[in-house]
C-alpha positions in Angstrom: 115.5 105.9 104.2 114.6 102.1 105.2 111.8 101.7 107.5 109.5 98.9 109.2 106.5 98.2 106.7 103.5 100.0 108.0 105.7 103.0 109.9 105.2 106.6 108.7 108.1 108.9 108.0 107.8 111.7 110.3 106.6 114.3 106.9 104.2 111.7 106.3 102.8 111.8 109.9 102.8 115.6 109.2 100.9 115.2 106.0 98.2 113.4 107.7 98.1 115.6 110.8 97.6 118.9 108.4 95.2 117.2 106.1 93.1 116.4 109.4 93.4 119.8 110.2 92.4 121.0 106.6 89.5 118.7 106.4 88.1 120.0 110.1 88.4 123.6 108.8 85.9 121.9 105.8 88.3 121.2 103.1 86.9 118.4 101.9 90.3 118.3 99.2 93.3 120.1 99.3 96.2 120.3 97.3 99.9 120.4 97.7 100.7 124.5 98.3 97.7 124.4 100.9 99.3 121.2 103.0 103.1 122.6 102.7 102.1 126.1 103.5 100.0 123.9 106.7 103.3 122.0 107.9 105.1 125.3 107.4 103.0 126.9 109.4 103.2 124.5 112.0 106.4 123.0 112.0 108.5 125.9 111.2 109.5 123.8 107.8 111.7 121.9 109.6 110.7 118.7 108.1 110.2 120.0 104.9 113.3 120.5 102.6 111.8 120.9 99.3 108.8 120.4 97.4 110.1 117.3 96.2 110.0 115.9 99.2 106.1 116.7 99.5 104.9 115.6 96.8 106.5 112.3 96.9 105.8 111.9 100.2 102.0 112.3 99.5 102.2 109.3 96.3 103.7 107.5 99.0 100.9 107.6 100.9 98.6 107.7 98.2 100.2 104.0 97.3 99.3 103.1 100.9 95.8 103.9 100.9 96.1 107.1 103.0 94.9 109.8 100.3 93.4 109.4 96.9 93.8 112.0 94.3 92.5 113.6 91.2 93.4 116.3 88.7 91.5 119.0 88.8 88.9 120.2 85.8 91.3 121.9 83.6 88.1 124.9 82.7 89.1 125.5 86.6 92.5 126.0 86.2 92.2 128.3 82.8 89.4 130.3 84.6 92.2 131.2 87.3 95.7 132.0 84.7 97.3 129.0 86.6 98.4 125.4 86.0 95.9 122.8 87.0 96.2 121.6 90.4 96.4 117.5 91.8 93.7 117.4 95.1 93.9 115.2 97.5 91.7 113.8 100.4 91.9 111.8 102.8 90.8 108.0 103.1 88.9 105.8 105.2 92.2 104.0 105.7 94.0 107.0 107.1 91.4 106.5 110.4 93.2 103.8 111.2 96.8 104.6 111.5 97.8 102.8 114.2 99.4 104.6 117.3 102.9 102.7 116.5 103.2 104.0 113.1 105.1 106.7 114.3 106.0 108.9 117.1 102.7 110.9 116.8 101.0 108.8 115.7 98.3 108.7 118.2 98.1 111.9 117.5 97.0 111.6 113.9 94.9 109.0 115.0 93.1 111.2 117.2 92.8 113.9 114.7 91.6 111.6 112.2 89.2 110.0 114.3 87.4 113.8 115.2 87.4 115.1 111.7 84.4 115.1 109.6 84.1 112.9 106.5 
């Protein structure tokens, strides 16, 4: 899909707006399940097709300074019988997506701007 630089696709504006959410509801990091299973929620999974999309949709905005990420301790991981997990949080830079990003986002702007750090 081409787009203007500095627009958000419309999963990416939902990315941002659950990760807000997540972080108000004191998730300081989330991963990938948590944030689908949020626009699910939400959005009735109408934006999201397949995990695929998610996940590349969060290195997208990973690349633009929206989230950073980290593995998780593996000892974590093998405490729980399950694979280790990639968190993410949100970024200083994600405060500041402007209101012509995308349809919402003013919306993600405001949600941004009333979340803790």
């Amino acid at each position: 899909m081409k787009r203007k630089p500095g627009t958000l696709l419309p999963i990416e504006v939902s990315i941002l707006e659950a990760a807000a959410q997540l972080r108000q509801l004191g998730a300081g990091e989330f991963h990938g399940f948590q944030i689908a299973k949020k626009i699910k929620d939400q959005k009735e999974a109408r934006l999201l097709t397949g995990y695929g999309t998610l996940y590349r949709a969060l290195e997208r905005l990973e690349k633009q300074g929206f989230l950073s990420s980290r593995w998780e301790d593996p000892l974590a991981a093998a405490e729980q019988n399950r694979p280790r997990r990639r968190l993410y949080k949100l970024t200083g830079v994600a405060a500041t997506v402007p209101s012509h990003s995308a349809p919402d986002g003013a919306l993600v702007a405001l949600a941004l701007r009333r979340s803790p750090s």
